[in-house]
C-alpha positions in Angstrom: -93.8 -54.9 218.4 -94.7 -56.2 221.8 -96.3 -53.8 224.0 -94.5 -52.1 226.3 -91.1 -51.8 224.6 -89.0 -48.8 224.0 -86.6 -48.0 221.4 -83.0 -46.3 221.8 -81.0 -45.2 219.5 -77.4 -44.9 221.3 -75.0 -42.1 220.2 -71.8 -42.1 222.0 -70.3 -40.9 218.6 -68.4 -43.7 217.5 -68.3 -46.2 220.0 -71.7 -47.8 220.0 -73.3 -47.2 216.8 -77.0 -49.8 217.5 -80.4 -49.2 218.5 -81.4 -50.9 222.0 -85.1 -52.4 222.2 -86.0 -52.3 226.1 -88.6 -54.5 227.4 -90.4 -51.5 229.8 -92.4 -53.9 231.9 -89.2 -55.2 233.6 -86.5 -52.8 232.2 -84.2 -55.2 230.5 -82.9 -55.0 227.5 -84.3 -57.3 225.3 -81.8 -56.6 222.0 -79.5 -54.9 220.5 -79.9 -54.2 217.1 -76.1 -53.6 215.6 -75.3 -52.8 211.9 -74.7 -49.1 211.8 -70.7 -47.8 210.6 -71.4 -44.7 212.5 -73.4 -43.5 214.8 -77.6 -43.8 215.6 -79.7 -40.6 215.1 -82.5 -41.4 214.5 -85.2 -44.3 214.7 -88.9 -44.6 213.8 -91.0 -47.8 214.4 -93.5 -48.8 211.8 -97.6 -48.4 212.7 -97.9 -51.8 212.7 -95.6 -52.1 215.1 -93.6 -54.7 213.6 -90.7 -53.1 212.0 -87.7 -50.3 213.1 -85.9 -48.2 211.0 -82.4 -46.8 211.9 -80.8 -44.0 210.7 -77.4 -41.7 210.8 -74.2 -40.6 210.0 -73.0 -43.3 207.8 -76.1 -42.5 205.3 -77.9 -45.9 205.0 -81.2 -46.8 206.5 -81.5 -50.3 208.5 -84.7 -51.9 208.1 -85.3 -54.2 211.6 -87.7 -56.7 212.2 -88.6 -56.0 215.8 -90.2 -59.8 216.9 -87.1 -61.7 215.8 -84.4 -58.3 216.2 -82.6 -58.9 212.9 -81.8 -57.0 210.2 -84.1 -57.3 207.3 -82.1 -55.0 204.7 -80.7 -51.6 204.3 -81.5 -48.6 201.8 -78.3 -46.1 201.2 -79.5 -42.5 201.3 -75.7 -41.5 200.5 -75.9 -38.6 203.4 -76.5 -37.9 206.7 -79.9 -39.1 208.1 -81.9 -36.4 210.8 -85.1 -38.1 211.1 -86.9 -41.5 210.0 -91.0 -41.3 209.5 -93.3 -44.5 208.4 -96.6 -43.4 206.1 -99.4 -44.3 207.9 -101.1 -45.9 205.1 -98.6 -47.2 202.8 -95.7 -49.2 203.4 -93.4 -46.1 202.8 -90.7 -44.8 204.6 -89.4 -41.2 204.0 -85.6 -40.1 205.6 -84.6 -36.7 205.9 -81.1 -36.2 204.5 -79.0 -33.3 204.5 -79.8 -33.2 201.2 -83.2 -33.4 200.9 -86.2 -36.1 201.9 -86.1 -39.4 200.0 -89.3 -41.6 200.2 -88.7 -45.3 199.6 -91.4 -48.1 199.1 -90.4 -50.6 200.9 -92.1 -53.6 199.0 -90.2 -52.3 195.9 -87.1 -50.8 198.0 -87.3 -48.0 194.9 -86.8 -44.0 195.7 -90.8 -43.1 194.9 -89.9 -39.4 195.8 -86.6 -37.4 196.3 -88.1 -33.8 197.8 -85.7 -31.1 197.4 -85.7 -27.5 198.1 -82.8 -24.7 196.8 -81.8 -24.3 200.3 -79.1 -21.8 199.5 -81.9 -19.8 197.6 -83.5 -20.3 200.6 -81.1 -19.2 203.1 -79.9 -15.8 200.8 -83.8 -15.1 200.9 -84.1 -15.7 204.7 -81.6 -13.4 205.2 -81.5 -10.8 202.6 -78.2 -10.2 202.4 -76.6 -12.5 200.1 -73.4 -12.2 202.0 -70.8 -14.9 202.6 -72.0 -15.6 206.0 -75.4 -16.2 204.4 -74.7 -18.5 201.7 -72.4 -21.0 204.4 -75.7 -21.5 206.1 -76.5 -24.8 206.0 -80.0 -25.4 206.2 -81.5 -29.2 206.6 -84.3 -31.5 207.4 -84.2 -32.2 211.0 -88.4 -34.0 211.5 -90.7 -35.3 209.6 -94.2 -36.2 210.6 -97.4 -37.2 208.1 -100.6 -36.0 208.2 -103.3 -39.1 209.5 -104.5 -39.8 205.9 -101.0 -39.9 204.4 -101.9 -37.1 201.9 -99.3 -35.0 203.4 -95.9 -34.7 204.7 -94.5 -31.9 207.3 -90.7 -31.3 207.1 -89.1 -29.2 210.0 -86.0 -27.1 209.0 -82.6 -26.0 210.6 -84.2 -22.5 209.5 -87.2 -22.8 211.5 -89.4 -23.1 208.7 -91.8 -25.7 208.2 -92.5 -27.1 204.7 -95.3 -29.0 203.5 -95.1 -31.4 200.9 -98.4 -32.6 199.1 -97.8 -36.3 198.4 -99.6 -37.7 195.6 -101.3 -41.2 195.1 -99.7 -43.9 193.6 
């Protein structure tokens, strides 16, 4: 990606479902990146700099290359996507769903890892209870950030918990 551009995911639910690329040296829009069936929550841009992904309610990831702004290929994750993250050391891209984290490898477009955690376990523990109100919590990934060496991936909850997931080589 060219320096000095921005990225936008637009969310006027329904009506504009792309991701704008902005040129920030001159504030134009330099393209719009269209593909999504609803809309754009999320978008992360690749440490190279060379690729986007898009993510959001229709459940399918949109891979972007950012020099040409076209569509390279999409990855279904068959639920809502809350945040996009690139590895920082291996052409991986993990999506947090609201059922869990899937980590594709983009070379091979395969699943390498599909992280779950008994969240209604988790929410009757949270709260003790075990009442009805309890157990319609809904409790989901909502960021994602690795650790520099790529050893490690931090997943922020709608329960304000933060779980850490030990990634191994491969």
């Amino acid at each position: 990606m060219a320096e000095g551009l921005v990225l936008k995911g637009t969310m006027r639910a329904h009506t504009d479902m792309t991701v704008k690329v902005w040129n920030l040296s001159n504030c134009k829009l330099r393209s719009t990146l269209a593909g999504h069936t609803g809309y754009v929550s999320t978008v992360a841009v690749s440490p190279d700099g060379s690729l986007c992904a898009s993510g959001g309610k229709d459940g399918v990831v949109l891979l972007w290359d950012l020099a040409e702004g076209k569509k390279l290929y999409s990855l279904e994750a068959n639920s809502v996507i809350h945040a996009l993250c690139f590895s920082p050391n291996r052409y991986w891209l993990c999506a947090a769903t609201e059922h869990g984290i899937k980590i594709w490898d983009l070379e091979s477009k395969s699943v390498v890892e599909d992280l779950k955690v008994d969240l209604k376990a988790e929410a009757e523990k949270s709260d003790g209870s075990g009442t009805a109100a309890t157990k319609r919590k809904v409790i989901y990934c909502t960021s994602l950030s690795w650790s520099a060496d790529g050893s490690t991936l931090f997943s922020g909850y709608t329960d304000g918990v933060i779980r850490v997931w030990g990634i191994g080589r491969y």
